[in-house]
C-alpha positions in Angstrom: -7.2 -39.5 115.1 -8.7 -42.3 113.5 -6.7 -44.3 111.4 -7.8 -46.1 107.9 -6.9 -48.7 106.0 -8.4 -47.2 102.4 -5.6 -46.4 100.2 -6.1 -43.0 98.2 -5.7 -44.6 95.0 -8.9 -46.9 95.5 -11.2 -43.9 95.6 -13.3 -43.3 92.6 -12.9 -39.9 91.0 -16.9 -38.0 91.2 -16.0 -35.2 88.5 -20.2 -34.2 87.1 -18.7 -31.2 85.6 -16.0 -32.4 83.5 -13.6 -29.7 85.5 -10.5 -32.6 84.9 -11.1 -31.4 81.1 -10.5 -27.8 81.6 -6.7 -27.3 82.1 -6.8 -23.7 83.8 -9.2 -25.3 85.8 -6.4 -28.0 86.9 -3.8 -25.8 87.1 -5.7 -24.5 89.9 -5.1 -27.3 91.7 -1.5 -27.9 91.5 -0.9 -31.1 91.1 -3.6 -32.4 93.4 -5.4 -35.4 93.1 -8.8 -34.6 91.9 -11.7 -36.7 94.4 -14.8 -34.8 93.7 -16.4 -31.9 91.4 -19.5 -29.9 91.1 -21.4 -27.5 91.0 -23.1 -26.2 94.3 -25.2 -23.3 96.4 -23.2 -21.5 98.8 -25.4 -19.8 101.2 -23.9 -16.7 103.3 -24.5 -15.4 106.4 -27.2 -12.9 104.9 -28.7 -15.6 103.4 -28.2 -15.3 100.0 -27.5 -17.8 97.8 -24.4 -18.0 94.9 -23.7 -21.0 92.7 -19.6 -22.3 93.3 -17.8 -25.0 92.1 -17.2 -27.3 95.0 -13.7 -29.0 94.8 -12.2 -31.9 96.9 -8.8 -33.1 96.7 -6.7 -35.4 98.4 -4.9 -31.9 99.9 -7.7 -29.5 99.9 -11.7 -28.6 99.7 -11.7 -25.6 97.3 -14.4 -22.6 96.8 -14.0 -21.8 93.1 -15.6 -18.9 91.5 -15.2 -18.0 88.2 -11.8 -19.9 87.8 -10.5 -18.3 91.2 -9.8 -20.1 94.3 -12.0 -17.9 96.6 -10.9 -20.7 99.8 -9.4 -23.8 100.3 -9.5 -25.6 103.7 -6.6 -28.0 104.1 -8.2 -31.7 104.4 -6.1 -31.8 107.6 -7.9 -28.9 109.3 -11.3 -30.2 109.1 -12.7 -31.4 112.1 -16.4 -32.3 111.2 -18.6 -32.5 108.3 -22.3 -32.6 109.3 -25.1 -33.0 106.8 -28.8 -32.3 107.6 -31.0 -35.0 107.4 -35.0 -35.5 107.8 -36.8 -34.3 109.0 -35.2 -31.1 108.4 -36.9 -29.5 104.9 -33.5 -29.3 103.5 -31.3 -31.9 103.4 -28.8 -31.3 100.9 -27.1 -29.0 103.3 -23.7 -29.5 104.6 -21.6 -27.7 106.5 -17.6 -28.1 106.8 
């Protein structure tokens, strides 16, 4: 494990969807510090597309749906993040 120097307080807060505003939204969270929100594509394995609300905390990544937690994968867990870049046609995929 790699070990860092960048203290969790020093990161900016990326919210583009005001979801700090919305306190059911919050609740969801439990206390968690809020890193990053918005709106994004999920893609399944048939292929079809469905708009979620991407979450990242300092605990947790959440899948919300309609003000549900549909998964969270524990910050801890993740092993790789990889992001397409060109010259792939699409690359504002990611995959956790």
């Amino acid at each position: 494990m790699v070990e860092s120097s960048i203290s969790l307080s020093s990161i900016p807060v990326r919210d583009y969807i005001s979801f700090q505003q919305d306190a059911s939204l919050m609740k969801l969270l439990a206390g968690e510090r809020l890193f990053y929100a918005d709106k994004m594509k999920k893609t399944n394995m048939y292929g079809w597309t469905q708009e979620r609300t991407l979450v990242i905390t300092d605990v947790n990544i959440y899948n919300i749906h309609k003000k549900e937690i549909k998964r969270a994968i524990a910050i801890k867990d993740v092993s790789a993040l990889i992001k397409c870049v060109p010259p792939s046609k699409n690359t504002s995929e990611f995959t956790v």
